[in-house]
Chimera marker file (.cmm) of the C-alpha trace (Angstrom):
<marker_set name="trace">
<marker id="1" x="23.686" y="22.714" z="5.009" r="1" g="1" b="0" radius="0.5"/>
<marker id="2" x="23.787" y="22.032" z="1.753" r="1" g="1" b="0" radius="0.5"/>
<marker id="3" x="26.542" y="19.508" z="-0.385" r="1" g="1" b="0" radius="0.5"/>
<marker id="4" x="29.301" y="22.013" z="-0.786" r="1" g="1" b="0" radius="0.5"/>
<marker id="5" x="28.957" y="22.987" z="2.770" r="1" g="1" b="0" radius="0.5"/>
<marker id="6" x="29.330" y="19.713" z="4.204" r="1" g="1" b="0" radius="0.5"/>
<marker id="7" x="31.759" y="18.809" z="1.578" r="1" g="1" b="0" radius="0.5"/>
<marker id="8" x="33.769" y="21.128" z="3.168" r="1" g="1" b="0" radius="0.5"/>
<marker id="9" x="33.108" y="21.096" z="6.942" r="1" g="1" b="0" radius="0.5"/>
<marker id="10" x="34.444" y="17.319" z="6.645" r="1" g="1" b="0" radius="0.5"/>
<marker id="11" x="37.587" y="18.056" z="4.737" r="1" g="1" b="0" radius="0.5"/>
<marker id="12" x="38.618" y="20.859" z="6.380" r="1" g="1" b="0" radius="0.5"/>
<marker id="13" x="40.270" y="18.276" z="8.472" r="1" g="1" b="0" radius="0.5"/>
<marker id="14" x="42.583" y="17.705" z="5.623" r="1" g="1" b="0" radius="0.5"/>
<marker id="15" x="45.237" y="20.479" z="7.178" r="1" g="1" b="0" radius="0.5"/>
<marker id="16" x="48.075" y="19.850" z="4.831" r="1" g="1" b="0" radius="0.5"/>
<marker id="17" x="45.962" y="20.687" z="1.609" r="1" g="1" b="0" radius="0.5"/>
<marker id="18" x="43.574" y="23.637" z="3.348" r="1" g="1" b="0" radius="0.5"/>
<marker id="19" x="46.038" y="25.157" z="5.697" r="1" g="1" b="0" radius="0.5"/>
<marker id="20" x="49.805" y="24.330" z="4.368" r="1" g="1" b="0" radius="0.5"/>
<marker id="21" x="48.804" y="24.564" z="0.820" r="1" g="1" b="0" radius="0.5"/>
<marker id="22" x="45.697" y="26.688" z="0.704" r="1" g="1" b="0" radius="0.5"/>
<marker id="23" x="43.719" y="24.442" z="-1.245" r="1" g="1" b="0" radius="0.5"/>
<marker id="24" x="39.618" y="25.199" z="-1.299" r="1" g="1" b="0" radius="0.5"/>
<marker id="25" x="37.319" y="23.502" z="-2.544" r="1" g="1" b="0" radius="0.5"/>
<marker id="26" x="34.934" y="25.238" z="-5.331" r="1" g="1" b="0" radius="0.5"/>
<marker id="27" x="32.491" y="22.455" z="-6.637" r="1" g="1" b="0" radius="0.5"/>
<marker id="28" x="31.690" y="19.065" z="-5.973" r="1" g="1" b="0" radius="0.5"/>
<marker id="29" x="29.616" y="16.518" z="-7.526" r="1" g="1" b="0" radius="0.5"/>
<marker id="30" x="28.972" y="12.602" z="-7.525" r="1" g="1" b="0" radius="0.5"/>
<marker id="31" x="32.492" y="11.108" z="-8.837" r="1" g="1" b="0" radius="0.5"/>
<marker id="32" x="33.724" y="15.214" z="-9.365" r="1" g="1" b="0" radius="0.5"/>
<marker id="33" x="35.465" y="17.625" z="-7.642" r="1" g="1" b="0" radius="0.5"/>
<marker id="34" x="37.142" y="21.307" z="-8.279" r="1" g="1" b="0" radius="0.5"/>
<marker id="35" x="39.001" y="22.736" z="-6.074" r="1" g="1" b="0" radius="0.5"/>
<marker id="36" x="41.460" y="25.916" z="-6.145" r="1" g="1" b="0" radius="0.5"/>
<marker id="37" x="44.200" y="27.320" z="-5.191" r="1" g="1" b="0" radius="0.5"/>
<marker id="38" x="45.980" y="31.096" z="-5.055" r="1" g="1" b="0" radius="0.5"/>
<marker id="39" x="49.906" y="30.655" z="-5.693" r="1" g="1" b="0" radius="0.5"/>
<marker id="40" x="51.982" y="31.933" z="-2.797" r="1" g="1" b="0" radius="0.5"/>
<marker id="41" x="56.349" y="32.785" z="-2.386" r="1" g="1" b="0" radius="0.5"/>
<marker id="42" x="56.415" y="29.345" z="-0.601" r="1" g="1" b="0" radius="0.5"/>
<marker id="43" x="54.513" y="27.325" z="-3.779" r="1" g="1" b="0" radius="0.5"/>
<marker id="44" x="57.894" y="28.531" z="-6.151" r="1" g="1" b="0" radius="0.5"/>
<marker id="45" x="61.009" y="26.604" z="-6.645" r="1" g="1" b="0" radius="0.5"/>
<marker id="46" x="64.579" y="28.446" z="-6.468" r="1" g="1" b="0" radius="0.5"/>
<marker id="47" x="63.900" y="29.054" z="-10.440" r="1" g="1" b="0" radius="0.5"/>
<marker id="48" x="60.629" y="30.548" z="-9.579" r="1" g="1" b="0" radius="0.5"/>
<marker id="49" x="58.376" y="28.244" z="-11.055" r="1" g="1" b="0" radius="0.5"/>
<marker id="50" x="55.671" y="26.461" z="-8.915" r="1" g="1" b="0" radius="0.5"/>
<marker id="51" x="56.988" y="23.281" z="-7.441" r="1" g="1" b="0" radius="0.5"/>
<marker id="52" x="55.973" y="19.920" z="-8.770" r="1" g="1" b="0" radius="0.5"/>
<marker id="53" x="54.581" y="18.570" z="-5.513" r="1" g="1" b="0" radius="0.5"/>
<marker id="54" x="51.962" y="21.346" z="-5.111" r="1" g="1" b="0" radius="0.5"/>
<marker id="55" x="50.621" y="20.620" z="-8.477" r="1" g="1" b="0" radius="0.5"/>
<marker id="56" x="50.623" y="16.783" z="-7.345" r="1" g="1" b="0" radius="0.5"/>
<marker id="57" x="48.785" y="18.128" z="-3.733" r="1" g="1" b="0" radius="0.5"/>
<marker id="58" x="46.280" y="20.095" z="-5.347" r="1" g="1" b="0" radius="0.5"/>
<marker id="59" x="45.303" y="17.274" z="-7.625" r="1" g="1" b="0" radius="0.5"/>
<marker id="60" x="45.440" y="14.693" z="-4.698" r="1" g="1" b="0" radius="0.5"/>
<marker id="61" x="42.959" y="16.527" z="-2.349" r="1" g="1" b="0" radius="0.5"/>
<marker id="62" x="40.850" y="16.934" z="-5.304" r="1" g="1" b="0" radius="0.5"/>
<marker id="63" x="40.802" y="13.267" z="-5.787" r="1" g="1" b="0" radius="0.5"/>
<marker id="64" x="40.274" y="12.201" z="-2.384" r="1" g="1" b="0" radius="0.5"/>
<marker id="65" x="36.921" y="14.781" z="-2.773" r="1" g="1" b="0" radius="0.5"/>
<marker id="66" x="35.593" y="12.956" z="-6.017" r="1" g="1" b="0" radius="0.5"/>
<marker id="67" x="36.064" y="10.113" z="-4.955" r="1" g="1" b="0" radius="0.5"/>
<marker id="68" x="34.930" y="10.378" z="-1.179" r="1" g="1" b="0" radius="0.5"/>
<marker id="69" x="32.016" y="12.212" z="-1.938" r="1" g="1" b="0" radius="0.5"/>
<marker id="70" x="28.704" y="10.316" z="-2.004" r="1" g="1" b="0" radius="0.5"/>
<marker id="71" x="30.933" y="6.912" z="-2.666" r="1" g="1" b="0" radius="0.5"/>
<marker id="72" x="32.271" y="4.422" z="0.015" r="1" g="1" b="0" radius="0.5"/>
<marker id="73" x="35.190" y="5.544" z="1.752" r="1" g="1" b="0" radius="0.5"/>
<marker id="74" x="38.320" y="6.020" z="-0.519" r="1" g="1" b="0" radius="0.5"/>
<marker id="75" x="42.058" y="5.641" z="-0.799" r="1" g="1" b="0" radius="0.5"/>
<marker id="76" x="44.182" y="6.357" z="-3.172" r="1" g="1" b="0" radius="0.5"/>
<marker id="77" x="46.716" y="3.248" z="-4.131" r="1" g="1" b="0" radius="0.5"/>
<marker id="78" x="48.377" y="5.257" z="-6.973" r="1" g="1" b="0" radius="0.5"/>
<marker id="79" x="48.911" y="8.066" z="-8.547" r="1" g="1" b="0" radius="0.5"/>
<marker id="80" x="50.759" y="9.466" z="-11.875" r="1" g="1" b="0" radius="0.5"/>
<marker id="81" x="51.158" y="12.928" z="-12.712" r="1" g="1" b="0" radius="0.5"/>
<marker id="82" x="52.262" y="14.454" z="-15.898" r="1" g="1" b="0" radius="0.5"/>
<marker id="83" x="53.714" y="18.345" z="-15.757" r="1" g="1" b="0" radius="0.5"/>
<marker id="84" x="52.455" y="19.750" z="-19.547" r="1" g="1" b="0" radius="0.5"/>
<marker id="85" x="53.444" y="23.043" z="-18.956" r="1" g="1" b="0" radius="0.5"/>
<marker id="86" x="54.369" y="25.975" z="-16.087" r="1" g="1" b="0" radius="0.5"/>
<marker id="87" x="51.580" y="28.061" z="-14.797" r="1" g="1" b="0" radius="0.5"/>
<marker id="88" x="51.890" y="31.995" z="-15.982" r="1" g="1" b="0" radius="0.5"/>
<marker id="89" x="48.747" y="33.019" z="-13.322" r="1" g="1" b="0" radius="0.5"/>
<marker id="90" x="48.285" y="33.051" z="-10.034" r="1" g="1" b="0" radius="0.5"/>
<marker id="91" x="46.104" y="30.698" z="-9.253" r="1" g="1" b="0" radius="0.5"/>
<marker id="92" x="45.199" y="27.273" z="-9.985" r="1" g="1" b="0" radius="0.5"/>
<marker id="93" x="42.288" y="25.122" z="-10.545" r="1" g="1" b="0" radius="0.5"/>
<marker id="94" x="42.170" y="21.246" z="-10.468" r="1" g="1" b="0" radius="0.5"/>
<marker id="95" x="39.261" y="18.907" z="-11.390" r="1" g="1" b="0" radius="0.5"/>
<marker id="96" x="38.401" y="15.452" z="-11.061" r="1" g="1" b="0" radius="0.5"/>
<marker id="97" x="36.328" y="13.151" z="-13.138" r="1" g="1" b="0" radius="0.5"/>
<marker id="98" x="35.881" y="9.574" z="-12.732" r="1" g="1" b="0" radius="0.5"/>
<marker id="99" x="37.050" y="7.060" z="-15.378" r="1" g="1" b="0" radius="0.5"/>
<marker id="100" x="35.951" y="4.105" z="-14.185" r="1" g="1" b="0" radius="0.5"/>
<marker id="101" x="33.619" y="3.564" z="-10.381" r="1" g="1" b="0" radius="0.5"/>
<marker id="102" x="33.871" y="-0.522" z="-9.580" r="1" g="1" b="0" radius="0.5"/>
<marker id="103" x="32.589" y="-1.887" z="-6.448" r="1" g="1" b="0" radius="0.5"/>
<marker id="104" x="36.002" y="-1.864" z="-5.202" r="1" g="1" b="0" radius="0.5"/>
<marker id="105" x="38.179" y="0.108" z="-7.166" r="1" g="1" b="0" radius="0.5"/>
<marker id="106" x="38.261" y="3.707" z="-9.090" r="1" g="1" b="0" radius="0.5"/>
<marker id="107" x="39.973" y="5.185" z="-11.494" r="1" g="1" b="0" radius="0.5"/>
<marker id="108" x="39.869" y="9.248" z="-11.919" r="1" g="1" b="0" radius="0.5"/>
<marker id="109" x="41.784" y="11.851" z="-13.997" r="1" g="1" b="0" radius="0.5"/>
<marker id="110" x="42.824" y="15.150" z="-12.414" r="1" g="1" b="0" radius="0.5"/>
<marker id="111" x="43.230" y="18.291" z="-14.749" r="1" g="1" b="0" radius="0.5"/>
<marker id="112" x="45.594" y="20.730" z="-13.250" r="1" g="1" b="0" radius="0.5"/>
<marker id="113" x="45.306" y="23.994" z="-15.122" r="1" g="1" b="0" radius="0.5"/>
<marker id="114" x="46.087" y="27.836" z="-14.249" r="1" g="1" b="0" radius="0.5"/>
<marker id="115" x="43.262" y="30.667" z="-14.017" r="1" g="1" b="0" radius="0.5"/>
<marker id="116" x="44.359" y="31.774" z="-17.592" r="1" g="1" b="0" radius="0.5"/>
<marker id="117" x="43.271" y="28.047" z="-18.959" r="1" g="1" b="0" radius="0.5"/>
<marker id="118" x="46.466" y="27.029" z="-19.657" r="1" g="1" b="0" radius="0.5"/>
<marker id="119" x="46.970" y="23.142" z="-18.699" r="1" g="1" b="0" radius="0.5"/>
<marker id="120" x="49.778" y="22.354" z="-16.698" r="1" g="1" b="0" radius="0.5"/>
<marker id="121" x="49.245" y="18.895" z="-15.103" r="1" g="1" b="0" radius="0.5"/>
<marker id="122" x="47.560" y="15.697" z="-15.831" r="1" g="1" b="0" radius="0.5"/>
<marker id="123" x="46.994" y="13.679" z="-12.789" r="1" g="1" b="0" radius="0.5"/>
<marker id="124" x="45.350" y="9.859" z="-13.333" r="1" g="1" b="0" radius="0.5"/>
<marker id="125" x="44.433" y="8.172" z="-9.677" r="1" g="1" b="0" radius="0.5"/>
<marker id="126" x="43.632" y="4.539" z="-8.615" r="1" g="1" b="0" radius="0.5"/>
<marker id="127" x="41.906" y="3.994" z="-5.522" r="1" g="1" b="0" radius="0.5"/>
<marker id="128" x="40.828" y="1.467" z="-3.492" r="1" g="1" b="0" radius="0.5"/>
<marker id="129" x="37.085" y="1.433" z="-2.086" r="1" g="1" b="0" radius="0.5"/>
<marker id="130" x="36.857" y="0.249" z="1.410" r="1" g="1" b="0" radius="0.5"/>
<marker id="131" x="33.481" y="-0.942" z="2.726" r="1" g="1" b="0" radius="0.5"/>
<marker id="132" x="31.379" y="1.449" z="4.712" r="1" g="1" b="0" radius="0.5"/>
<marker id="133" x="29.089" y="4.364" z="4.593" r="1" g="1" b="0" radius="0.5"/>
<marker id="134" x="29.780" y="7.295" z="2.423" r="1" g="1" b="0" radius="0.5"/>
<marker id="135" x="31.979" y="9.605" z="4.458" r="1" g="1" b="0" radius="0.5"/>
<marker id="136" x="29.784" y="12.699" z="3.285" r="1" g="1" b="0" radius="0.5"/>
<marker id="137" x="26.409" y="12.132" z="1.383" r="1" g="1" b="0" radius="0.5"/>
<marker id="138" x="25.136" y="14.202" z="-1.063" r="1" g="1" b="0" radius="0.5"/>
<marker id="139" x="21.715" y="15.572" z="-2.023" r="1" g="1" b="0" radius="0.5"/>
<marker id="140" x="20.662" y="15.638" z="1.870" r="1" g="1" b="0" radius="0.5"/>
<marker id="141" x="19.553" y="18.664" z="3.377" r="1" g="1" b="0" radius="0.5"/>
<link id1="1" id2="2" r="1" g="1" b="0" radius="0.2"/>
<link id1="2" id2="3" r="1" g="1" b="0" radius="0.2"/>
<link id1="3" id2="4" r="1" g="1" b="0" radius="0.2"/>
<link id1="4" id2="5" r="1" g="1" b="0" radius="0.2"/>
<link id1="5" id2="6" r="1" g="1" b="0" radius="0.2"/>
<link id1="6" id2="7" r="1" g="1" b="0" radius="0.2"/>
<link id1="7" id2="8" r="1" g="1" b="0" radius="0.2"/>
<link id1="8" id2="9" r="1" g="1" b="0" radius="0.2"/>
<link id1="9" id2="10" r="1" g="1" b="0" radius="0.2"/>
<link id1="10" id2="11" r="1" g="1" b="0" radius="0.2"/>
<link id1="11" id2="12" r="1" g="1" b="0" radius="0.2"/>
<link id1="12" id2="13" r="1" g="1" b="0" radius="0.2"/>
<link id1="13" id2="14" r="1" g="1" b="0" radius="0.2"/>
<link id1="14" id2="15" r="1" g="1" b="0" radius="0.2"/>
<link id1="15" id2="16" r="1" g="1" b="0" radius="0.2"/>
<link id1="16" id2="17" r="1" g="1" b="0" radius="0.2"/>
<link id1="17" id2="18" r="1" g="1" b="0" radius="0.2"/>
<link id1="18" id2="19" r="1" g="1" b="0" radius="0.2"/>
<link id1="19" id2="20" r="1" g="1" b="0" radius="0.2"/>
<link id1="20" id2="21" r="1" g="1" b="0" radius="0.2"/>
<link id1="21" id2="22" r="1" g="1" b="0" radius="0.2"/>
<link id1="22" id2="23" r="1" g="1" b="0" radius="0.2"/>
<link id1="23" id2="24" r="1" g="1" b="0" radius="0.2"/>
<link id1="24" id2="25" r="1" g="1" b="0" radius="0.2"/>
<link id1="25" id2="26" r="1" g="1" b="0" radius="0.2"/>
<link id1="26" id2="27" r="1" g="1" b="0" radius="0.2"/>
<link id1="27" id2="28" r="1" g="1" b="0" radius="0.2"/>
<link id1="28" id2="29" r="1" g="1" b="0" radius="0.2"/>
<link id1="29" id2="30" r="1" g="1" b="0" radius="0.2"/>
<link id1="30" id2="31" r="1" g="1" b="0" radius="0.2"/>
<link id1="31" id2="32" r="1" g="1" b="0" radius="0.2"/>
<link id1="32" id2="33" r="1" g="1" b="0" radius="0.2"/>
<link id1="33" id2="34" r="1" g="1" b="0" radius="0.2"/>
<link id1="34" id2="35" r="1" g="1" b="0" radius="0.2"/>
<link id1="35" id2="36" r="1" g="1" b="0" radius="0.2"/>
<link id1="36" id2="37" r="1" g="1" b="0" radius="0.2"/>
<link id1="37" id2="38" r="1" g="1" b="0" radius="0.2"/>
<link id1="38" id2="39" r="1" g="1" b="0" radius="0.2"/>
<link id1="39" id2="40" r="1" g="1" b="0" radius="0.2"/>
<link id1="40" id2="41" r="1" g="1" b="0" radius="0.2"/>
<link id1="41" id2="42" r="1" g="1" b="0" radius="0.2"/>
<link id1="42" id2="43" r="1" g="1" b="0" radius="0.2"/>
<link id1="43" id2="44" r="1" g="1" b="0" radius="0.2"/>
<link id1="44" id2="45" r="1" g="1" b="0" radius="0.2"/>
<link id1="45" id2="46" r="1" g="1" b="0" radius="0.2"/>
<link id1="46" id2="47" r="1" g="1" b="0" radius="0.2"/>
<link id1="47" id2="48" r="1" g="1" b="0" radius="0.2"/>
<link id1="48" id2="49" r="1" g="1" b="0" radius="0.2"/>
<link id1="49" id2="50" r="1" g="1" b="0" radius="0.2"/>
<link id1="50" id2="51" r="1" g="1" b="0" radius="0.2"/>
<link id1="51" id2="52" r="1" g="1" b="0" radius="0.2"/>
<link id1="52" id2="53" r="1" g="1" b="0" radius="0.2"/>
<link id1="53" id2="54" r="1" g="1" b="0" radius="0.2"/>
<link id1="54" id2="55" r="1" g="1" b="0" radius="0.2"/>
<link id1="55" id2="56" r="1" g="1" b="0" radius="0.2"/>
<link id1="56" id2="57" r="1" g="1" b="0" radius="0.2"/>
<link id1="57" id2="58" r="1" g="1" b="0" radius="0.2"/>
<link id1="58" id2="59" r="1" g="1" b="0" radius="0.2"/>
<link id1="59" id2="60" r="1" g="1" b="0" radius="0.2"/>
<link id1="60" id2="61" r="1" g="1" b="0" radius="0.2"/>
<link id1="61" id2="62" r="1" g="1" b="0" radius="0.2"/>
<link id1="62" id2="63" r="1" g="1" b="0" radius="0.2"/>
<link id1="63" id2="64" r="1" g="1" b="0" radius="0.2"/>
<link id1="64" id2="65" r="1" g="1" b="0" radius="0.2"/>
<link id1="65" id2="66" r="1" g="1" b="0" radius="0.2"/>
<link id1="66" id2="67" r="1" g="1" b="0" radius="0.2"/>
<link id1="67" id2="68" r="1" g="1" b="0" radius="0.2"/>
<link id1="68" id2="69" r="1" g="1" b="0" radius="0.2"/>
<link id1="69" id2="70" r="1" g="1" b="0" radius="0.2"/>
<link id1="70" id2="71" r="1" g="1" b="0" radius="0.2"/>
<link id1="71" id2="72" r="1" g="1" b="0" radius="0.2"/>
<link id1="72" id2="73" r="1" g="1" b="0" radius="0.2"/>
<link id1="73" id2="74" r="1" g="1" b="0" radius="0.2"/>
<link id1="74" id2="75" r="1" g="1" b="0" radius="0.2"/>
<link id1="75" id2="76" r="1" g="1" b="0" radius="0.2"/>
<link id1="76" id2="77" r="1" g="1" b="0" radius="0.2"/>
<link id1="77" id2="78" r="1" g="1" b="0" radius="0.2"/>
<link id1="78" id2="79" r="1" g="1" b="0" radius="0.2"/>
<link id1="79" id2="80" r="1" g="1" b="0" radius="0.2"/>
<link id1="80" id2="81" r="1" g="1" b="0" radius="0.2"/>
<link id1="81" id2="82" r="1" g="1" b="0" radius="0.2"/>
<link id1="82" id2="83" r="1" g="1" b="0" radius="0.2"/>
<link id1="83" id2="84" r="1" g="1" b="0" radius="0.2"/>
<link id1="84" id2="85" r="1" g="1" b="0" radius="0.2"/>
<link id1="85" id2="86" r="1" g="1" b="0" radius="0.2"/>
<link id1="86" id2="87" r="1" g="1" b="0" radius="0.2"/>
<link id1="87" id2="88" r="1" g="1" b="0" radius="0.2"/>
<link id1="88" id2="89" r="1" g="1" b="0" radius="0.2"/>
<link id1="89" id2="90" r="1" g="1" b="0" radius="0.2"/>
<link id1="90" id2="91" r="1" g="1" b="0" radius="0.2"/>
<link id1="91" id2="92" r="1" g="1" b="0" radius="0.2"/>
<link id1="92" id2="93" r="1" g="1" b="0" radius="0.2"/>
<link id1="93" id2="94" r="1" g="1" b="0" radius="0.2"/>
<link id1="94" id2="95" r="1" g="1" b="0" radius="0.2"/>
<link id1="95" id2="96" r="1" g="1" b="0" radius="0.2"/>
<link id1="96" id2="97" r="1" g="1" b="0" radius="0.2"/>
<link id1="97" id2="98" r="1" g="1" b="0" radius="0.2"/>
<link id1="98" id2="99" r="1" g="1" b="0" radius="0.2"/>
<link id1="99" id2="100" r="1" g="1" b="0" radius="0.2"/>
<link id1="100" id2="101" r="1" g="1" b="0" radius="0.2"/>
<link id1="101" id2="102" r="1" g="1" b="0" radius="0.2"/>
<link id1="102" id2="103" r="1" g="1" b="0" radius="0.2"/>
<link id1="103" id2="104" r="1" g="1" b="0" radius="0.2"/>
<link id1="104" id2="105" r="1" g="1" b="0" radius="0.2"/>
<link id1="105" id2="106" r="1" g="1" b="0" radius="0.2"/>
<link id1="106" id2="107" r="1" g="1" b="0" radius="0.2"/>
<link id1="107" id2="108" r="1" g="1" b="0" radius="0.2"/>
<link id1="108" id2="109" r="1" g="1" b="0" radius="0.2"/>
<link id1="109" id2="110" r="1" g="1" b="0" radius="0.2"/>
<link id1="110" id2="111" r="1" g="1" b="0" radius="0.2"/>
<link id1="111" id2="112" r="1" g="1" b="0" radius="0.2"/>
<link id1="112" id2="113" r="1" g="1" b="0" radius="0.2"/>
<link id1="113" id2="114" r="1" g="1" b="0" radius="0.2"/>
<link id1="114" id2="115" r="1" g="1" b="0" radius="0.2"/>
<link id1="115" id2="116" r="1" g="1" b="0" radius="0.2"/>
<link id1="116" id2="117" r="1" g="1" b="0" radius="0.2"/>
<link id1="117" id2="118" r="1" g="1" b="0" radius="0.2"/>
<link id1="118" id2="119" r="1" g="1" b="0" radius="0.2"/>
<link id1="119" id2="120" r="1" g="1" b="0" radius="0.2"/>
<link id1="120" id2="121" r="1" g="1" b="0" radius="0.2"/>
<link id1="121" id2="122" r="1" g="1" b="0" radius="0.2"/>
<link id1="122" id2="123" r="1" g="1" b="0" radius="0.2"/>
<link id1="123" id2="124" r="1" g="1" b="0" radius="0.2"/>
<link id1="124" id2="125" r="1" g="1" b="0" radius="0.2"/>
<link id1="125" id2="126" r="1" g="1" b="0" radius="0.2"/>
<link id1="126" id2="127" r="1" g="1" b="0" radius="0.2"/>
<link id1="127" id2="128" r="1" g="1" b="0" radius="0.2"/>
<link id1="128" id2="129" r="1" g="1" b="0" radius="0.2"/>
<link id1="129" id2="130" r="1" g="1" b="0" radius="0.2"/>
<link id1="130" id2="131" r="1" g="1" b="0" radius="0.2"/>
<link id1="131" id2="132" r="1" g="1" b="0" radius="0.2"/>
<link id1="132" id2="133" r="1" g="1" b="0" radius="0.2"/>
<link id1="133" id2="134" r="1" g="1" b="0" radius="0.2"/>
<link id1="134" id2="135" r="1" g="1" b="0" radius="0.2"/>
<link id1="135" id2="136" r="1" g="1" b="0" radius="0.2"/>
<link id1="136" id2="137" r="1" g="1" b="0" radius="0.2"/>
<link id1="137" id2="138" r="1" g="1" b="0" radius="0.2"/>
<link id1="138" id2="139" r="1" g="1" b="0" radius="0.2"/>
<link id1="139" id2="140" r="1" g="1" b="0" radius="0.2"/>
<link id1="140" id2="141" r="1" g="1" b="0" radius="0.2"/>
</marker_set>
């Protein structure tokens, strides 16, 4: 099984962001993540735009990848989003990059952006690093 495969075995346990939302992840990397998702009737507000809080979601799960993946187990004690703009696509794509990786704290961005590469949230996390094991390790086969 290789890391994207096991990546996702283990957070496919995540039901509100894989089966509510529809969120999959695409990529993953030491302190990185992307992860993807189609827009559906349900993501749209009564104006029609997509609703704040799946933005926020997508970015979240993506998080909780980067920063699980290949690190200690990781929770997120904060999180700020900024909307920059409304998606015009139909699907969208989130990734995380770390900012800062202490012993016992993190700090990642989250780019929220639409299949058309328009940018439409910014998403900055702080989490806390308990001790422990990695919850998935990377590079094994």
């Amino acid at each position: 099984m290789n890391d994207l495969e096991r990546v996702r075995e283990y957070f496919k346990n995540d039901l509100y962001a894989t089966e509510q939302t529809g969120a999959v992840i695409e990529a993953v990397g030491k302190n990185y993540a992307k992860c993807s998702l189609t827009l559906r009737r349900e993501h749209r507000n009564a104006m029609g735009g997509v609703m704040g809080g799946v933005y926020f979601t997508l970015a979240d799960f993506t998080f909780a990848i980067a920063a699980n993946a290949d690190n200690p187990p990781t929770v997120s004690v904060s999180g700020q989003i900024t909307y920059l703009g409304t998606a015009k696509g139909e699907r969208l794509i989130a990734e995380a990059r770390c900012l800062h990786a202490g012993r016992s704290g993190c700090a990642f961005i989250v780019t929220v952006s639409d299949e058309l590469g328009n940018d439409v949230a910014s998403v900055t996390f702080y989490g806390f690093r308990k001790a422990g094991d990695p919850v998935v390790r990377l590079g094994e086969e």
